[in-house]
N, C-alpha and C positions, 0 to 999 in steps of 0.2 A: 504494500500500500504506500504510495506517493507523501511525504510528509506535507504538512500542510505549512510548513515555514520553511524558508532555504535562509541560510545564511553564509552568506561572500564576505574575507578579509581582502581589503584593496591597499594596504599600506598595514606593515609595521614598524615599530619605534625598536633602534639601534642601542638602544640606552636601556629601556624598560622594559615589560612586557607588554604595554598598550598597544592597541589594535585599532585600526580604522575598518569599518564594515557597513556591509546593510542589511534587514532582514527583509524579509518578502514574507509578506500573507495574501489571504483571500482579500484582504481591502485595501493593498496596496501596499508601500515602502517605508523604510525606515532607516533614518543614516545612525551608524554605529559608532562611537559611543551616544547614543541617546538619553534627553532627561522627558519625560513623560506628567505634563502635568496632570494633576488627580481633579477628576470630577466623580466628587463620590456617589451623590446620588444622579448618574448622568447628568450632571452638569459642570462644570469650572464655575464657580460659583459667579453671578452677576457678570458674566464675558458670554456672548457668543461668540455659536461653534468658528465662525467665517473670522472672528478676531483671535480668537488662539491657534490659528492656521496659521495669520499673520504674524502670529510673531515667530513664529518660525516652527512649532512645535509640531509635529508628522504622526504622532501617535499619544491617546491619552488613558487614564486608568480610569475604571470605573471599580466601584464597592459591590461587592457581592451580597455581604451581610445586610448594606441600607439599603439595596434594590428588592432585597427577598423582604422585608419587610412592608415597601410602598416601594412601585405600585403592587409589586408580586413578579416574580420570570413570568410567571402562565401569562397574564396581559400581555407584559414588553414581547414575548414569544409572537401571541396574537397578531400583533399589531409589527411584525418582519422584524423583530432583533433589536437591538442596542443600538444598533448605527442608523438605523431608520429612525428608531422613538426619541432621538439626542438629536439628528440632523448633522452626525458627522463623520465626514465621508472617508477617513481615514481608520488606520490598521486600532485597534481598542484592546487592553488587557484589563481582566479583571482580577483581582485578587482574590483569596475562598473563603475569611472569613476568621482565617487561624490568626491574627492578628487583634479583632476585638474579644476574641478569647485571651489574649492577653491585657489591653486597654478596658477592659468591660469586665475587668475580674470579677467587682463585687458582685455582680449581677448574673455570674453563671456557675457550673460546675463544667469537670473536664473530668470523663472517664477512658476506659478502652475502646470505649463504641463510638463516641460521640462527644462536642459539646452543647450544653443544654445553656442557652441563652432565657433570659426572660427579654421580653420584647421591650424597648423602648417606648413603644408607643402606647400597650394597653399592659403590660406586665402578663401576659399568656408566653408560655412554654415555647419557645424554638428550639427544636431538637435539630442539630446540624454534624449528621453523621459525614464521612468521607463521600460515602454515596450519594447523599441529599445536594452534599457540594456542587458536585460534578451535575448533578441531575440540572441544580438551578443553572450553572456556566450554559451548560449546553441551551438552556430555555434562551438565555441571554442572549446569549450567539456570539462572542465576542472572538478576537481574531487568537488570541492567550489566552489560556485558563491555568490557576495555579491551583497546584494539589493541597490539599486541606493538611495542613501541621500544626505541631504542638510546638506554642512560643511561651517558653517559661521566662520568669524571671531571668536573668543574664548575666546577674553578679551577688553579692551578697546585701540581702538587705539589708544590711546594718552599715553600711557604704555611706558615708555622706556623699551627696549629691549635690552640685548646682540647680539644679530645674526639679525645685518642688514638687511639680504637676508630677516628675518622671518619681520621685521619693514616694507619693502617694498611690502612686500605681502600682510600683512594685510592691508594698507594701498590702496592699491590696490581693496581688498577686500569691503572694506567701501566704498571708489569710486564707486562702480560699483554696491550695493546694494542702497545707499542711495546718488546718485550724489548732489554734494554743491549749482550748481544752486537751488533756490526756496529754497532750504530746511535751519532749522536752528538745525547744530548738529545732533548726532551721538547718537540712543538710542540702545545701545547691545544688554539689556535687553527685546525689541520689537521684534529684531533681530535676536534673539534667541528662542524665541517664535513661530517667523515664522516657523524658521528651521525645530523646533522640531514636528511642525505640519503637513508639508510639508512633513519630513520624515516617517514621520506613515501612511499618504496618499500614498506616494511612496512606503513605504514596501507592502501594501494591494494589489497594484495592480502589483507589481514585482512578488507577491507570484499569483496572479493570471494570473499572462501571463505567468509562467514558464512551460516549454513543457517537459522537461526533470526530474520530482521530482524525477521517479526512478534512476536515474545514476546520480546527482548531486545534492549536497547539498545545499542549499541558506541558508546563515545567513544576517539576522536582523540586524540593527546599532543603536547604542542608542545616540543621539548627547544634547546637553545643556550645551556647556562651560563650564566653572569653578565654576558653580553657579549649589550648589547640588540640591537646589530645583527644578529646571528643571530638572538635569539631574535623580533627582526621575520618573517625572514626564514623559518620555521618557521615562526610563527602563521599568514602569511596563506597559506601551501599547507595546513596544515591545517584551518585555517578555510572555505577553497575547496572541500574536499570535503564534502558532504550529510550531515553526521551527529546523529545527536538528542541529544551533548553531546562536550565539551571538556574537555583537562586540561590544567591545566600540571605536566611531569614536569620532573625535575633540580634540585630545589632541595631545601634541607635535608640535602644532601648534604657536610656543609663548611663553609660559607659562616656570615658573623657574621650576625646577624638583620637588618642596613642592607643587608645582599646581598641577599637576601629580599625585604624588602620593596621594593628598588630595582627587582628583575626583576617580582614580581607586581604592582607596580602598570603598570608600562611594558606585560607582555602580557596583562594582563585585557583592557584595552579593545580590545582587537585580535582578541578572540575573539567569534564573534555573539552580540549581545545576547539573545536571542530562545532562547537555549538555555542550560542549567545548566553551570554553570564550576567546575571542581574541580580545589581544589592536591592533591599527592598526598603524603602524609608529613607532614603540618603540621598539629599542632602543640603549640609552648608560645602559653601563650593572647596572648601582646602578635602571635605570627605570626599567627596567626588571626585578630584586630581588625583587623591591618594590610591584611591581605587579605580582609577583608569591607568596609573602607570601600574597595576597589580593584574590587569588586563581583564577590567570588569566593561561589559557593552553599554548597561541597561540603569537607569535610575528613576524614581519618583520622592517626590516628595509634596508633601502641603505647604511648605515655609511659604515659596512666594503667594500663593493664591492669599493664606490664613493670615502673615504680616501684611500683606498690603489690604488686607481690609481694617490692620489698626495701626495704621499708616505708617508703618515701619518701610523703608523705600533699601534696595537692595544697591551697590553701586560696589566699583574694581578698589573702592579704597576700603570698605563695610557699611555696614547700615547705616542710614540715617533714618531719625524717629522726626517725624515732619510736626509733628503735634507740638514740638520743642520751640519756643519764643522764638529764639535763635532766629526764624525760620520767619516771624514774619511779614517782613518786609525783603524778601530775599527776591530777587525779580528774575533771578537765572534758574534752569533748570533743573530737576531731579539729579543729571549727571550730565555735564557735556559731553557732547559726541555719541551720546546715547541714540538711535536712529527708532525709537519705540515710540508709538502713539502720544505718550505723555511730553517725553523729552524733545521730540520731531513729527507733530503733527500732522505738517505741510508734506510729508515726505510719505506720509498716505493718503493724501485727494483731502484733508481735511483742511478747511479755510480758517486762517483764526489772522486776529486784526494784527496787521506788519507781520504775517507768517510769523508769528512770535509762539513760543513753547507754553504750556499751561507751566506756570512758575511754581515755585517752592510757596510762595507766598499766598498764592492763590490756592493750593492743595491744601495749605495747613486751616485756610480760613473754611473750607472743605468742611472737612472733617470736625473744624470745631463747633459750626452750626448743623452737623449731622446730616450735610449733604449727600446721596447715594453715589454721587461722580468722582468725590475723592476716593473709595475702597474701587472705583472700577479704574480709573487711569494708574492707580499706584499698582495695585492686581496686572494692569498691562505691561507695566514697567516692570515688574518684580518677573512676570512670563517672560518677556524678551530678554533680562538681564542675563537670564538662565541657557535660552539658547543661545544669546552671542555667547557665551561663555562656551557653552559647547562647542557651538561649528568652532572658535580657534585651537581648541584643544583636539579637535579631528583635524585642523590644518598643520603644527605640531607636531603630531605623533607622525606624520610623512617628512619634516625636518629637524624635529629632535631640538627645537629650539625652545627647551622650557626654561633658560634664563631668560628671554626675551619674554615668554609668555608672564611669568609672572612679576616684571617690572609693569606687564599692563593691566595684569591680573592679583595686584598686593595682596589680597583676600585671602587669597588660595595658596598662597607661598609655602603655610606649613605643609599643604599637602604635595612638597616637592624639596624634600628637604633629604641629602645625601645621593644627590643624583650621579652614575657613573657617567665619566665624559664619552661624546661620541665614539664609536668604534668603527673602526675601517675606514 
């Protein structure tokens, strides 16, 4: 049977393991390394489809978990797929679901069968076995489908963390894996163990209930913390099974960006070469450089959609928070040289008075009187910051020139850090 994805390397980097590619689906192309921005419930939130095309972006993610909820697969099935009921005409992965099993701790259990979610909306029972996974992908129709895993906690809870939000999840996480009644303490390393086991079990029988292999792809997920022996141990059973691509799941769950880049450089190479590799959640741009010179394809994240609706603005130097006084009176743009709807108007048929850019000052006054136009231009700006970042990092890895790249790209510097000089 014919795989439903091809994927072509057109350039490799002399220095690193990164790779220039493209994949091919049923709905068309994708250039390699790719960032994927997430519309979870088929949408990019407040953008149309026709404006995150423009900014450069070739394929987007949809939610598995928030689709099976509203409207339902059986409807969007109904009514021709995912890419009809969104209006967007390009290649779409969805993810299974194995991720608000870990975000949604409080609110579900995780056995060997399944996990059992309480619903969001009405608090009714969602049973989301490996099978139900796959059953909803295929309703969906999407061009990827990812196999349903187990994403545990990722380090120990008792870790201090920067990002609160991430200390209360895991914390959550732990609760509801290993509740404190009876028990004495928290073994990760058991933990993780499960996971990993769990998830080889689940990929076996996702790849066996999938109805759809000619028009959709399912990739594999490789899970094991921050703990490379595990996560050896996990890549090469999933790597063992025949799949048309790869993920690494469990990171950016936590961990400081040297964990990150510790574990994707350690399980890219363990994944076949010969097929598309994708981190899942990642990222800020120095995780993404880090894991393209480790030779990862595939990336998503919420950053830009979710900061630019609270108007956190992304740029080559780091964020800027537009909401900040600072910001005022400021008449110049998001980021010069920026070529995005917000920064360069005129440079998409948009008319604005003396072809002038919507300013820093106008954006902050945006968002302070709860304007909808400020989270949609900053939302633009924060899409495109992300593909120009990428296409130079696909032109790059064909000349090796990542001092260059990141004198233009300061951001991303740490994710380039002990680079071997060119060879040959």
């Amino acid at each position: 049977m014919p795989s439903p994805l091809g994927f072509t390397v057109s350039a490799r980097s002399r220095r690193t393991l990164a790779r220039r590619g493209r994949v091919t689906t049923p709905h068309g192309v994708f250039d390699t390394p790719a960032f994927m921005p997430v519309g979870t419930r088929a949408s990019v939130k407040g953008i149309a489809p026709e404006l995150v095309a423009q900014t450069g972006a070739q394929i987007v993610l949809n939610n598995t978990y928030h689709l099976l909820l509203r409207p339902g697969p059986e409807l969007i099935s109904r009514l021709g797929g995912v890419h009809k009921f969104m209006n967007w005409h390009g290649p779409i992965l969805t993810d299974s679901g194995g991720y608000q099993a870990y975000s949604l701790s409080a609110t579900n259990k995780v056995d060997d069968d399944a996990v059992t979610f309480k619903s969001i909306i009405d608090g009714a029972n969602i049973v989301l076995t490996p099978e139900r996974a796959i059953e909803v992908q295929n309703l969906l129709g999407p061009d990827i489908i990812m196999a349903l895993d187990d994403c545990p906690p990722s380090i120990d809870p008792g870790a201090s963390l920067r990002d609160p939000a991430q200390s209360h999840r895991i914390a959550q996480a732990v609760e509801r894996d290993q509740p404190r009644a009876g028990r004495k303490g928290y073994d990760p390393a058991a933990r993780l163990d499960i996971a990993n086991q769990r998830t080889i079990r689940w990929l076996e029988r996702c790849k066996a209930a999938h109805a759809r292999k000619d028009e959709q792809a399912l990739f594999g997920i490789v899970q094991g913390g921050i703990d490379l022996d595990r996560r050896t141990w996990c890549a090469q059973r999933v790597a063992a099974i025949d799949l048309p691509g790869y993920a690494i799941g469990g990171v950016a769950v936590g961990e400081a960006p040297e964990q990150i880049a510790l574990v994707v450089r350690h399980t890219a190479p363990l994944l076949p070469p010969e097929r598309p590799r994708y981190l899942m959640g990642v990222g800020y741009e120095r995780d993404i450089l880090a894991a393209v010179l480790a030779g990862v394809d595939m990336f998503d994240c919420v950053l830009p959609t979710r900061n630019g609706r609270n108007a956190n603005a992304f740029t080559s130097g780091g964020q800027i928070r537009l909401r900040n006084a600072q910001f005022a009176e400021d008449p110049g743009p998001i980021e010069s040289g920026c070529d995005c709807h917000a920064c360069a108007p005129q440079a998409h048929g948009w008319r604005t008075a003396e072809g002038l850019p919507f300013s820093r000052a106008y954006l902050r006054h945006l968002f302070m009187v709860g304007e909808m136009l400020g989270p949609i231009l900053v939302t633009l700006h924060n899409l495109r910051h992300f593909q120009r970042l990428m296409a130079d990092i696909r032109e790059r890895i064909a000349d090796d020139d990542w001092e260059g790249f990141v004198r233009r790209w300061p951001v991303a510097a740490d994710g380039c850090r002990d680079l071997p000089p060119l060879l040959g």
